[in-house]
N, C-alpha and C positions, 0 to 999 in steps of 0.2 A: 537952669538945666537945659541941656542940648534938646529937640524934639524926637526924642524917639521912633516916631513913622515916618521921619522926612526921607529915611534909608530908603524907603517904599516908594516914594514918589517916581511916576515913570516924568520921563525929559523925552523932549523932542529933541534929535541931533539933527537931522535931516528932515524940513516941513514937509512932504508931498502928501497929494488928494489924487483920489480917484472918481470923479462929481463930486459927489456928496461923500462919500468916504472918506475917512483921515488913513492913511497907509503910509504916517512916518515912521522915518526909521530913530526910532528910540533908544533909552538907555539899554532898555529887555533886551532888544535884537539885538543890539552890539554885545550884550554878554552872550547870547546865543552863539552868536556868529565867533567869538571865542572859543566857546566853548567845544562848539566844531573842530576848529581848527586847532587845538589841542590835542583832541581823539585823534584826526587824521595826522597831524606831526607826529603822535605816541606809537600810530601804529605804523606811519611809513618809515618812523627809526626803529622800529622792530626788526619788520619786514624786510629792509633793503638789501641788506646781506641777509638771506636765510641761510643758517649753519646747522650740520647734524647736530653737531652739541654746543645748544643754541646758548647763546650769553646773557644776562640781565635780563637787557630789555624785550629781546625776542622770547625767553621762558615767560615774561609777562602779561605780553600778550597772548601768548598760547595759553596760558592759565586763566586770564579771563574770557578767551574764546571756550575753551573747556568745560568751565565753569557754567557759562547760560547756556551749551550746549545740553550739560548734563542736566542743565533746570529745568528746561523743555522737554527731554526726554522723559524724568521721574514727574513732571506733575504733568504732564500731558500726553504722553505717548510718542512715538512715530510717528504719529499722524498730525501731531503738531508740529514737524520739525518747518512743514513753509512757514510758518510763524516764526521761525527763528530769528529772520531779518529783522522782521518788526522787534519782537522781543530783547534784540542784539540795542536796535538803534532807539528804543525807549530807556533802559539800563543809561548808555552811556548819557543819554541827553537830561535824565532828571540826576545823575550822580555828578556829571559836569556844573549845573545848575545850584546845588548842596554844596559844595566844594568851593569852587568859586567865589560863591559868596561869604564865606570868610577871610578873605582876602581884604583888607581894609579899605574903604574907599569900592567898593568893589557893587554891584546889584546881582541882589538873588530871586532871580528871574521861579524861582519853585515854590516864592514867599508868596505869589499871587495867586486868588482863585481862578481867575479866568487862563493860564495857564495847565494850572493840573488840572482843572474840571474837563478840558481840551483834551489833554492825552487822555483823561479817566475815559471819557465819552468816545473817545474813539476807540480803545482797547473793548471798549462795552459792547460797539456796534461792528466791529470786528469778531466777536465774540458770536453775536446772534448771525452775525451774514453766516459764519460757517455753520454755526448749530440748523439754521434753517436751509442750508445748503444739502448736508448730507440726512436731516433727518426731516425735511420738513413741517407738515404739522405736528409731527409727535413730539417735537420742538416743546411744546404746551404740559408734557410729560412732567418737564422740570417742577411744575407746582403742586403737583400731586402725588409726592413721593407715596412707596410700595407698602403697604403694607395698613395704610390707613384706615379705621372705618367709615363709612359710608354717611354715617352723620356728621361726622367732623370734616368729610369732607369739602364742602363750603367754604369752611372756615379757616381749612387748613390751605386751599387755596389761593384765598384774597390774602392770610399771613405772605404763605409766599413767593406771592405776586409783588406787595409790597415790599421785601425783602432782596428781593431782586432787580426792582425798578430803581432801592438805594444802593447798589452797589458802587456806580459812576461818584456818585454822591459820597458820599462814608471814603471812598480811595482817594478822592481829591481834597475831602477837606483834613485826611489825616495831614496827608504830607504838608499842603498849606501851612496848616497849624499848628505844625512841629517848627518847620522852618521859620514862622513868622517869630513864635513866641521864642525860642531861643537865641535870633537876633533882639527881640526886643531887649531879653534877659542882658543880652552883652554891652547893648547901648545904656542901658541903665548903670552896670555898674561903671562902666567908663565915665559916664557925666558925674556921676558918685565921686571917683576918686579925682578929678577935675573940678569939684566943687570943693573938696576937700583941702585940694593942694593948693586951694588958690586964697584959702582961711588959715584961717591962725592956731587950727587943726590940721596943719599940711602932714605932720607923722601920719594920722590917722587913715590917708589916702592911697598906702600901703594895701590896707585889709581889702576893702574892693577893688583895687589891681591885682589882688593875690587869688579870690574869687574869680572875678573874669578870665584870667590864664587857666582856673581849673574848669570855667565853662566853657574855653572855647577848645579844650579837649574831648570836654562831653560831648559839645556840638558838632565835635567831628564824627567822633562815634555818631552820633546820629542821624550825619549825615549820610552814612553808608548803609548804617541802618535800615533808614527809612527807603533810601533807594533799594537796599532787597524786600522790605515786604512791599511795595508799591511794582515790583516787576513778578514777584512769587502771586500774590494776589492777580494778578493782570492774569498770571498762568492757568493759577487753580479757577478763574472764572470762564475763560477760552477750554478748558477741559472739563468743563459742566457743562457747556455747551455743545463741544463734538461729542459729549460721553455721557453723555444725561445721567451725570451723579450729582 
C-alpha cells in the first residue's frame, strides 16, 4: 500500500539559509505562492472590464466581496470593518489552501499545524491588540462575565481564562484535522482500489474508486466548510474583544 503521510511530507525546491535558519522555498510555499496567484488572476479577470451589469466573473467577485463584507459587519460591527483586510485575505489564503489540495499530486499546505496554528495566533493577537487598545484594562472583563456570584467567582475566572487562552488552539487544530484526515481518507481508498486492481480481485477495485469519488465530494464540501467557520470564528473572537461579550 501506497504511504499515506508521504502527501505531508514538505520538499525543499530551493535550499537557502539564513545563518542558522533554513528559509527554503519549499513544496508549502510553492502552493502558497499559487494559490496567490489564483486569487489575484480571479479577481484581476473580474475587475478589468468593470460593467454596470456585470457578467460571471465580475458578479463573482462582488458576491464574495459582499459576502466577508456582510460577515464583518453582522458578527462584528462597524467597528470591525479595518479588520476587513485581514479577514478578506485570511478567507481567501486558508479556502486557496482547502481547494488546492485536492488537486492530485498537488500539497495541502492547511494539512499542517504549524500553518494554521500561525494564522490561528495571529488572528488571536490581533484580537487582544485591539480589545486592549480601545478598552484597556477592562480588557480583563472578558473573564468575568455579568451576572456571577461572588464565590464562584474565582472559579469562573480561571474556567475562562483557560478557555480563552484555547481558542488559537481549538481553531488550528479544527482545520488541520479536517484537512489532514480527509486526505488521508482519499489516499487510503485509492491504494485500496490499486491493491485491488492489481489482484485477481481486480472487479472488486470498483467499490473503493466508487467511495473515493463520493469523498472527494464531501472533501470539497468541507473544504469550504471549514474555511467559513475558521474566518466566522476568527470574527466572533475579534468581536469579544472590541465588545467584551
Amino acid at each position: 500500500m501506497l504511504d499515506p503521510l508521504h502527501q505531508f511530507q514538505i520538499h525543499k525546491i530551493i535550499p537557502l539559509s539564513l545563518g542558522s535558519f533554513d528559509i527554503s522555498y519549499t513544496n508549502s510555499a510553492l502552493w502558497m505562492t499559487i494559490g496567490l496567484g489564483v486569487v489575484c488572476l480571479f479577481f484581476y479577470a473580474s475587475l478589468r472590464q468593470e460593467a454596470l451589469v456585470p457578467g460571471r466573473l465580475q458578479a463573482s467577485a462582488e458576491i464574495a466581496f459582499t459576502f466577508l463584507s456582510d460577515m464583518v459587519k453582522t458578527y462584528i460591527g462597524r467597528e470591525g470593518l479595518p479588520f476587513f483586510p485581514f479577514i478578506f485575505t485570511l478567507f481567501w489564503f486558508v479556502l486557496m489552501g482547502n481547494l488546492l489540495g485536492l488537486i492530485p499530486y498537488s500539497f495541502t499546505y492547511t494539512s499542517h499545524i504549524i500553518v494554521t496554528f500561525f494564522l490561528a495566533i495571529v488572528a488571536f493577537l490581533a484580537a487582544n491588540v485591539a480589545g486592549f487598545k480601545k478598552h484597556g484594562l477592562k480588557m480583563f472583563r472578558l473573564f468575568l462575565p455579568k451576572g456571577i456570584p461572588v464565590f464562584l467567582a474565582p472559579l469562573m475566572v480561571i474556567i475562562e481564562f483557560i478557555s480563552y487562552i484555547a481558542r488559537p488552539f481549538s481553531l488550528s487544530i479544527r482545520l488541520f484535522a479536517n484537512m489532514m484526515a480527509g486526505h488521508l481518507i482519499l489516499k487510503l481508498f485509492a491504494s485500496f482500489s490499486m491493491m485491488l486492481a492489481q489482484s485477481s480481485l481486480a472487479v472488486l477495485g470498483v467499490v473503493p474508486l466508487l467511495l473515493n469519488i463520493g469523498v472527494t465530494g464531501l472533501e470539497f464540501l468541507v473544504a469550504v466548510l471549514q474555511t467559513y467557520v475558521f474566518t466566522l470564528l476568527t470574527c466572533l473572537y475579534i468581536n469579544d474583544a472590541i465588545n467584551l461579550h
